[in-house]
N, C-alpha and C positions, 0 to 999 in steps of 0.2 A: 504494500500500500504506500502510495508516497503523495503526501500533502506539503502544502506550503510552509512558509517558516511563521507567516504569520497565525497560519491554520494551528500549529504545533504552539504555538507562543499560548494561545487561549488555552489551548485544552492543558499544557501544562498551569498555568493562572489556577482555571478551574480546579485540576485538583490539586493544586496550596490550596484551596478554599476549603475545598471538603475534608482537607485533613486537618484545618484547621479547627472546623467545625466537630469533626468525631475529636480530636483531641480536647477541644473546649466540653462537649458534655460530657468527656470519662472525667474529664476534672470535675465541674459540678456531680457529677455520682460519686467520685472518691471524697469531695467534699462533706456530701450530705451524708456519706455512711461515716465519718471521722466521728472522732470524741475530743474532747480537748485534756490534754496536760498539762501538768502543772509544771514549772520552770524548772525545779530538779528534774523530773523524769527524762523530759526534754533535754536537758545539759547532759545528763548521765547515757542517754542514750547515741548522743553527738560524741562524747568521748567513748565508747564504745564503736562504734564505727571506725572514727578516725584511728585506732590505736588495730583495729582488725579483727 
């Protein structure tokens, strides 16, 4: 199949869109299913990470 460069420039656009779009609502669902921590757990959990 061979389309234009400007034919290819849209359809590449479009999907950054759509990926932007599925990656913006797993963020609101990883959001809305979160709980909140409190500032030790949070720190304790970041040095844990960083250290491996």
């Amino acid at each position: 199949m061979i389309i234009s460069a400007e034919s290819y420039q849209k359809l590449i656009n479009r999907l950054e869109e759509l990926e932007d779009m599925v990656f913006g609502q797993a963020a609101e669902v990883a959001l809305s299913q979160s709980k909140m921590i409190g500032t030790e757990a949070f720190t304790s959990a970041l040095k844990h990470l960083a250290n491996g």
